[in-house]
C-alpha positions as CSV (number, residue, x, y, z in Angstrom):
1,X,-320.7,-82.4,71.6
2,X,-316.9,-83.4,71.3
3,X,-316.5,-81.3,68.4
4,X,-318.2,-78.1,69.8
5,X,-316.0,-78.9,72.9
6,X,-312.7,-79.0,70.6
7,X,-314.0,-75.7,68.9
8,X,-314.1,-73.8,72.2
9,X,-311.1,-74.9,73.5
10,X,-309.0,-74.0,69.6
11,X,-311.2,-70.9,70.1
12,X,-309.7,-70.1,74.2
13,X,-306.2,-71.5,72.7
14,X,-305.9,-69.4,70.1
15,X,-307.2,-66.2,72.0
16,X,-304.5,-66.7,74.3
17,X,-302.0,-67.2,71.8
18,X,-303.3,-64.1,69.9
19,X,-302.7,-62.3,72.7
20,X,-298.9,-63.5,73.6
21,X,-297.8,-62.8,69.8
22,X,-299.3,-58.9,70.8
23,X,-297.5,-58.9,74.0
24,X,-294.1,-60.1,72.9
25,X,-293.3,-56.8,71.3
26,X,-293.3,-54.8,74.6
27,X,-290.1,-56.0,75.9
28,X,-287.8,-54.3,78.2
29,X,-284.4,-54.9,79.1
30,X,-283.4,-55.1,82.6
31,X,-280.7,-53.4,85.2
32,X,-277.2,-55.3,85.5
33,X,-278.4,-57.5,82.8
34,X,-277.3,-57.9,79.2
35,X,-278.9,-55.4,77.0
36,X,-280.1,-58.1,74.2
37,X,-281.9,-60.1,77.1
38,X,-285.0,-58.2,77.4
39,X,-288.2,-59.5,79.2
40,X,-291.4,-59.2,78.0
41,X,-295.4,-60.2,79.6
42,X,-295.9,-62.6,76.3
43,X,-296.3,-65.8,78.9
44,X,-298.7,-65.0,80.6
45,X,-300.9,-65.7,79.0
46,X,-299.3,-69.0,77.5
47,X,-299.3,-69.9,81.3
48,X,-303.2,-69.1,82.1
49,X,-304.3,-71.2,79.1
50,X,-302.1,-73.7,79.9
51,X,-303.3,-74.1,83.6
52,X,-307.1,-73.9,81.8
53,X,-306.4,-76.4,78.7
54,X,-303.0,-78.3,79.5
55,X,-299.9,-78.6,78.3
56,X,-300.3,-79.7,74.7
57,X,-302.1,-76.2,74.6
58,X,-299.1,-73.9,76.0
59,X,-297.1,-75.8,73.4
60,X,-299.5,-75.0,70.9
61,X,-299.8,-70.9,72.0
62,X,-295.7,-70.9,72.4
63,X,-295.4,-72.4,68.9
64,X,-297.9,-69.5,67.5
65,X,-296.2,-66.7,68.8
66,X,-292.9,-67.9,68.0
67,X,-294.1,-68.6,64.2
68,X,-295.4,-65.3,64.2
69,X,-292.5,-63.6,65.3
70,X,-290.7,-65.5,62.5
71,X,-291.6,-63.5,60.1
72,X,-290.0,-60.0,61.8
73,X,-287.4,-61.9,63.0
74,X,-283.9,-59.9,63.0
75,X,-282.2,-63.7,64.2
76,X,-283.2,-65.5,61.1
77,X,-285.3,-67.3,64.0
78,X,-282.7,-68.5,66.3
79,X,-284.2,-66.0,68.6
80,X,-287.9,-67.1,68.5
81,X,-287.0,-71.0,68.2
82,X,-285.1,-70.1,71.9
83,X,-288.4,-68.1,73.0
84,X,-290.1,-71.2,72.3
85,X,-287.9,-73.3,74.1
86,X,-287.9,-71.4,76.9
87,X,-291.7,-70.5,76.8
88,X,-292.9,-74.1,76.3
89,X,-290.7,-75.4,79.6
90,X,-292.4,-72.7,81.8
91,X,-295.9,-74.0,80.2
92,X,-295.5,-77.4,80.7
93,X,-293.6,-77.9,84.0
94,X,-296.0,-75.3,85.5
95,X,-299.3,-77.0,83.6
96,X,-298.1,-80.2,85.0
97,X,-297.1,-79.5,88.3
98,X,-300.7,-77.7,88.9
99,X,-302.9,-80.8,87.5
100,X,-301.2,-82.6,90.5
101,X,-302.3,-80.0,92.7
102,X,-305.3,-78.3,91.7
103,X,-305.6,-75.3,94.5
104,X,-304.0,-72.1,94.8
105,X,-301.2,-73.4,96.7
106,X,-300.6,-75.8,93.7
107,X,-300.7,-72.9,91.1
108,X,-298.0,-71.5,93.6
109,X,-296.2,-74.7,93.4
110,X,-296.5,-74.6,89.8
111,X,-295.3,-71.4,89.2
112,X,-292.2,-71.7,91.1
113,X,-291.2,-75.2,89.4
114,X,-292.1,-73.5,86.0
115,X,-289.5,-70.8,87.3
116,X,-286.5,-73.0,87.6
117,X,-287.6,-74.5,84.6
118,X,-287.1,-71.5,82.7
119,X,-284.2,-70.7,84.2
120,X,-282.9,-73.9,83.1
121,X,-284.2,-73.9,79.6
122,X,-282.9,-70.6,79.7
123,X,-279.3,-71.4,80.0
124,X,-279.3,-74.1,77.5
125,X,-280.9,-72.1,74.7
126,X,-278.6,-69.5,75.7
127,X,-275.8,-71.8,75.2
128,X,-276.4,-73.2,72.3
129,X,-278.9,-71.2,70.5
130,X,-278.4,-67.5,71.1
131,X,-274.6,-67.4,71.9
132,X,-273.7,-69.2,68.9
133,X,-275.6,-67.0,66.2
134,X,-274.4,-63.5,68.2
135,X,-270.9,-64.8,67.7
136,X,-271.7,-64.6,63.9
137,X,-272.3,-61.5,64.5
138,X,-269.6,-59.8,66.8
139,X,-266.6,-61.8,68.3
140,X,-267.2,-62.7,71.1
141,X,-264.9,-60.7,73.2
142,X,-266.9,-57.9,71.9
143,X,-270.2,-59.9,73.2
144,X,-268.8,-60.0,76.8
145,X,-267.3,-56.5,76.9
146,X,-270.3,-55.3,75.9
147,X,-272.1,-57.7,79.1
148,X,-269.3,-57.2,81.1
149,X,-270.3,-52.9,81.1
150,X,-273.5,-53.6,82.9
151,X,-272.4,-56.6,84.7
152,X,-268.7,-56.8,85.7
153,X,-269.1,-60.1,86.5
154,X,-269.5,-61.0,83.1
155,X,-266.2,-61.9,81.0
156,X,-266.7,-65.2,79.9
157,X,-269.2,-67.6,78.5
158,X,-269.5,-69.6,82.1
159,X,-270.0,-65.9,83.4
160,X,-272.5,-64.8,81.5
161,X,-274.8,-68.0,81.6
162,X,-274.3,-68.1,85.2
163,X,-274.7,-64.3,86.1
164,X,-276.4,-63.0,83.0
165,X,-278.6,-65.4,81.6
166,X,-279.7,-67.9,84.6
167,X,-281.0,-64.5,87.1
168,X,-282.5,-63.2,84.0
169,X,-284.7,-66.0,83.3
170,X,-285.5,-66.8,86.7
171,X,-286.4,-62.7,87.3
172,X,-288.2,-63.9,84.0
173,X,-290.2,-66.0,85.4
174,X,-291.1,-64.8,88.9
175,X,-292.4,-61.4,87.2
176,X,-294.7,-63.4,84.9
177,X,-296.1,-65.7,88.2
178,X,-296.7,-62.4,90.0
179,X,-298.7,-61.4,87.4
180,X,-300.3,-64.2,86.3
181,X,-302.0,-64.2,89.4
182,X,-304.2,-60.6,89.2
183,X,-304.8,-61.0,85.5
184,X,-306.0,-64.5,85.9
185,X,-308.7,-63.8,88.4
186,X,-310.0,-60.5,85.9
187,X,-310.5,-63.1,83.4
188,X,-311.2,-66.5,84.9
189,X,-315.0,-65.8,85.4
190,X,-315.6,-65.4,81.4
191,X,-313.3,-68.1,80.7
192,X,-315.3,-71.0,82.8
193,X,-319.0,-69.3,81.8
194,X,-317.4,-70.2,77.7
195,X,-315.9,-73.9,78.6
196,X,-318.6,-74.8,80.5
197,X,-321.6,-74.0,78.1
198,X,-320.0,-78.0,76.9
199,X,-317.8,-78.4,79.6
200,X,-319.7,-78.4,83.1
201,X,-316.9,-79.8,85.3
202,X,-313.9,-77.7,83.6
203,X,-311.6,-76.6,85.7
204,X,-309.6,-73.2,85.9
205,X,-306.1,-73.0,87.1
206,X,-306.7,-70.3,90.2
207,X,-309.5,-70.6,92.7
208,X,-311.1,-67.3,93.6
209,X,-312.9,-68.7,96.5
């Protein structure tokens, strides 16, 4: 029994993670924002699987699809190490939050803390991660010139963590709890029928009643 239950649940974790590496590579930039920060529907699932399986499980899905992406990286993997930074902070804080709280005003709850979790994990890997290997790139004047076009706020490193990268990451992760929501009901029927063939009492992340 405990090993067909931990085969279903690499099966679900690794469907979802399947389907996050897919997603990642329809990414969009966004108005007023710098161009290189583009958002894209890859947690989504990462959050539905871990509201299903837990935490350890977003990690594990955030991990894949950053791997993944490792190999097409143009960042030399800064960028995806940052993705998975960011990714696993919305996963966990929002996993967390929602086994506290198990109803829809929880997954809510959830969604919103994951949010400002994002937002914050979003700064720091911008910080130290992505703003660092740019300036390999470019200088960094160039960098904020090039921000500073779309967003005349931006001229500065302060300036573009606290008007580029923190609304970015926090639009970030509203869009992704606003459609969480919809796709999670399509699929959360199919999802408990496959868990619960060894898992009777497994529990989903959004009630549909």
């Amino acid at each position: 029994m405990k090993s067909s239950i931990r085969t279903r649940r690499v099966t679900v974790t690794a469907m979802f993670a399947a389907m996050a590496t897919v997603l990642m590579y329809f990414e969009m930039p966004l108005p007023f924002m710098p161009p290189f920060l583009k958002v894209d529907p890859s947690a989504i699932p990462i959050l539905i699987g871990s509201f299903i399986l837990g935490p350890a499980a977003g990690v594990a899905m955030a991990f894949i699809k950053a791997f993944v992406h490792l190999f097409s990286s143009g960042t030399g993997g800064v960028g995806e190490l940052a993705d998975f930074i960011i990714t696993s902070s919305f996963a966990v804080s929002a996993s967390l939050v929602y086994r506290r709280h198990h109803t829809k005003k929880g997954a809510i709850l959830a969604c919103a803390v994951g949010t400002v979790c994002i937002a914050i994990a979003g700064v720091v890997a911008n910080k130290f991660l992505l703003l660092p290997f740019f300036g390999k790139i470019m200088p960094m004047e160039e960098i904020f010139s090039m921000c500073g076009s779309v967003n005349p706020l931006i001229h500065d490193t302060n300036s573009y963590l606290l008007f580029g990268a923190l609304p970015f990451n926090m639009i970030k992760g509203i869009l992704v709890s606003l459609l969480t929501f919809p796709v999670y009901k399509k699929m959360s029927n199919h999802i408990k029928v496959f868990l619960a063939k060894v898992e009777p009492n497994a529990k989903v992340a959004v009630e549909t009643h």
